[in-house]
C-alpha positions as CSV (number, residue, x, y, z in Angstrom):
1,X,104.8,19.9,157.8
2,X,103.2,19.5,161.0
3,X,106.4,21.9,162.7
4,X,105.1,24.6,159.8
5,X,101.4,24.0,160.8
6,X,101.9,24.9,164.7
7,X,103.7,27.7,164.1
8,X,101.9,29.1,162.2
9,X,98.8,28.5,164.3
10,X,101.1,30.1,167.6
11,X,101.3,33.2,165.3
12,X,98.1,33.8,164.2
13,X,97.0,33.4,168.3
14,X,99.7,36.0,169.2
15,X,97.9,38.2,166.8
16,X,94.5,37.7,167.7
17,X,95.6,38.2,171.6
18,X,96.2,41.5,170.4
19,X,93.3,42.2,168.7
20,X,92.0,41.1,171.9
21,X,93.4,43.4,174.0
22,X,92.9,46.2,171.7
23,X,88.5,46.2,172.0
24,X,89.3,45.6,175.8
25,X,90.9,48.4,176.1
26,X,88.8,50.5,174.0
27,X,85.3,49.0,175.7
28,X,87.5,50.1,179.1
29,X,87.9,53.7,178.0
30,X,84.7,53.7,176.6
31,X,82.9,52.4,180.0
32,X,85.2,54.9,181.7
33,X,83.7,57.9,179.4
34,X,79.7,56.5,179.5
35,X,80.4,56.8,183.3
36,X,80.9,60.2,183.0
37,X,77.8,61.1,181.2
38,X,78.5,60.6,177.0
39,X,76.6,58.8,175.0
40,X,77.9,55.7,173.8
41,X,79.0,57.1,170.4
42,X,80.9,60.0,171.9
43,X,81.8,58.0,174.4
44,X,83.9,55.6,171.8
45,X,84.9,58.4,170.0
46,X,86.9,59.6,173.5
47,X,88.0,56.5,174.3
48,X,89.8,56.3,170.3
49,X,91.0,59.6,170.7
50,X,92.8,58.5,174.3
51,X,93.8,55.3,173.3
52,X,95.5,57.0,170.2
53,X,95.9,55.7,166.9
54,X,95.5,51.5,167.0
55,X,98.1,51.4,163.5
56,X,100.8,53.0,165.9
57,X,100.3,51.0,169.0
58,X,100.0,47.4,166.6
59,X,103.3,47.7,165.0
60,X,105.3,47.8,168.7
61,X,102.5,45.5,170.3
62,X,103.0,42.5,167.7
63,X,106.9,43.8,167.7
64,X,106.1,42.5,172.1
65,X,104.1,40.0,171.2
66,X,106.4,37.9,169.1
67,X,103.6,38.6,166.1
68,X,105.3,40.5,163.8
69,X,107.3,39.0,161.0
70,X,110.2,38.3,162.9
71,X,108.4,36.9,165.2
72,X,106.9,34.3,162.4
73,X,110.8,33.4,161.5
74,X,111.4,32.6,165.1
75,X,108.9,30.1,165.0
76,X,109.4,28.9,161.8
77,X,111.6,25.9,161.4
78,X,113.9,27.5,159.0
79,X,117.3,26.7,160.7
80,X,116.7,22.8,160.3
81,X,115.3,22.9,156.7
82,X,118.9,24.8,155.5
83,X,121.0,22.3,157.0
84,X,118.8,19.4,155.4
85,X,120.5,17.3,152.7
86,X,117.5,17.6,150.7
87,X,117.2,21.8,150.5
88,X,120.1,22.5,147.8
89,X,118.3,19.0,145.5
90,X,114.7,20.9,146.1
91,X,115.7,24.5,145.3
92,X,117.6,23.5,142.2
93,X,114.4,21.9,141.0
94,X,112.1,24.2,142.1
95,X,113.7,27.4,140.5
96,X,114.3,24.9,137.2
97,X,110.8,24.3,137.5
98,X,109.6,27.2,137.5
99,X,112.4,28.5,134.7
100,X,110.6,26.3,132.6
101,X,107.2,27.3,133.6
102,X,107.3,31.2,132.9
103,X,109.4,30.7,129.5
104,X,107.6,31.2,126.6
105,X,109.3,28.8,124.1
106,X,109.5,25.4,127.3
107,X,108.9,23.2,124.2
108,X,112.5,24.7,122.9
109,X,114.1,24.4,125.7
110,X,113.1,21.3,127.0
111,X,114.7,19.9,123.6
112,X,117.4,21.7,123.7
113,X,118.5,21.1,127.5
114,X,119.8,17.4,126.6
115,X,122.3,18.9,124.2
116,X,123.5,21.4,126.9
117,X,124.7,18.2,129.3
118,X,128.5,17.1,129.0
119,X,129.1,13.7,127.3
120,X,125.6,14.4,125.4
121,X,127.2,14.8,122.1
122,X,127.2,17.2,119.6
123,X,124.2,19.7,119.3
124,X,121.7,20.0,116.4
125,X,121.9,23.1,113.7
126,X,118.3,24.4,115.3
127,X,119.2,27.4,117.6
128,X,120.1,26.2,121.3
129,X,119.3,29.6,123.0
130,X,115.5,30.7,122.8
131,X,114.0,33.6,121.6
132,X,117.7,34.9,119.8
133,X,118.4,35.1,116.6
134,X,120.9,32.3,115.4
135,X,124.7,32.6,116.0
136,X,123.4,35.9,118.4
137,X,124.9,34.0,121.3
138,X,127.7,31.0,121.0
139,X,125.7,28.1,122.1
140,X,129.1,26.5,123.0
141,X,129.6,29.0,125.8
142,X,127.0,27.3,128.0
143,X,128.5,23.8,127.3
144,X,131.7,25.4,128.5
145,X,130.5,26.7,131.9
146,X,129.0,23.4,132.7
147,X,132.1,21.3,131.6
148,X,133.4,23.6,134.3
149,X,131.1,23.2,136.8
150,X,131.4,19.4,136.3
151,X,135.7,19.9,136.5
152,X,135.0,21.9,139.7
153,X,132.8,19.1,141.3
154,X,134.9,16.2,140.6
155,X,138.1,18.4,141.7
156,X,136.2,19.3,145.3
157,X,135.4,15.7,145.9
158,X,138.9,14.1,145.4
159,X,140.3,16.9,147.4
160,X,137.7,15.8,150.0
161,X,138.6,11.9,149.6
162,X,142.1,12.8,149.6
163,X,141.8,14.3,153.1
164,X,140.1,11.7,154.5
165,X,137.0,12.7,154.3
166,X,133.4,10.6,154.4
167,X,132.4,8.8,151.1
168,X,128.6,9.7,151.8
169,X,129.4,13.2,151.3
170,X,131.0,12.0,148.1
171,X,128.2,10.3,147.1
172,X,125.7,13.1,147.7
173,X,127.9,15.3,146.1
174,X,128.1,13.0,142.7
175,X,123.9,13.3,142.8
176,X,124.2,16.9,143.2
């Protein structure tokens, strides 16, 4: 967290060095004009319409600066996080979590989810699928895909073991 904390700090400096630079060089132009004999209002007023318009010089100034949001992916530690063992176990549980938190019916489907898991026997006569009418949807169907998700796991990991291949990433694969 720390990493995620300093960079964004580094970005939000980029940005303010060029809000810096902008009133610089506005208070310059506008120092330049006064010289010349304007008030200080049309004096400003010059300077903004030499300067030009400070939307069109920010996008390619941040762009220079490193402040812009590709800039903020550079700094972000992004490239570690995808290769952590962790990131796959964290954004399966976040997108379930959060499945469960916009769904209407989470009490239904919190019950129902057990009977969804192979080896978790047969399921009850109350409607597996949410929010559809009964025998809308075969309920059977999603106990199918994750038999065969489960067939396609074990088959990748003896593959693995049968080329040699570590029995930690075996492991982690059987929590997965």
């Amino acid at each position: 967290m720390p990493e995620l904390v300093r960079a964004m700090l580094i970005w939000w400096e980029r940005r303010r060095r060029f809000r810096e630079e902008w009133h610089f060089h506005l208070s310059r132009a506008a120092s330049d004009w006064e010289s010349l004999g304007l008030s200080p209002g049309e004096a400003r007023r010059m300077a903004t319409r030499r300067l030009g318009s400070r939307q069109a010089q920010r996008r390619e100034a941040l762009r220079e600066l490193g402040a812009d949001t590709r800039g903020l992916f550079a700094l972000l530690p992004i490239r570690r996080i995808r290769r952590s063992p962790w990131f796959v176990i964290t954004v399966l549980a976040a997108l379930i979590t959060l499945t469960l938190a916009v769904n209407p019916a989470r009490r239904q489907v919190i019950r129902t989810l057990y009977y969804l898991l192979p080896l978790s026997g047969s399921a009850p006569a109350a409607r597996l699928l949410p929010l559809s009418r009964s025998g809308t949807v075969p309920a059977g169907f999603a106990r199918l895909t994750l038999w065969a998700f489960l067939a396609t796991g074990f088959a990748r990991i003896a593959a693995r073991l049968a080329q040699g291949g570590g029995w930690r990433i075996s492991v982690y694969a059987l929590a997965v």
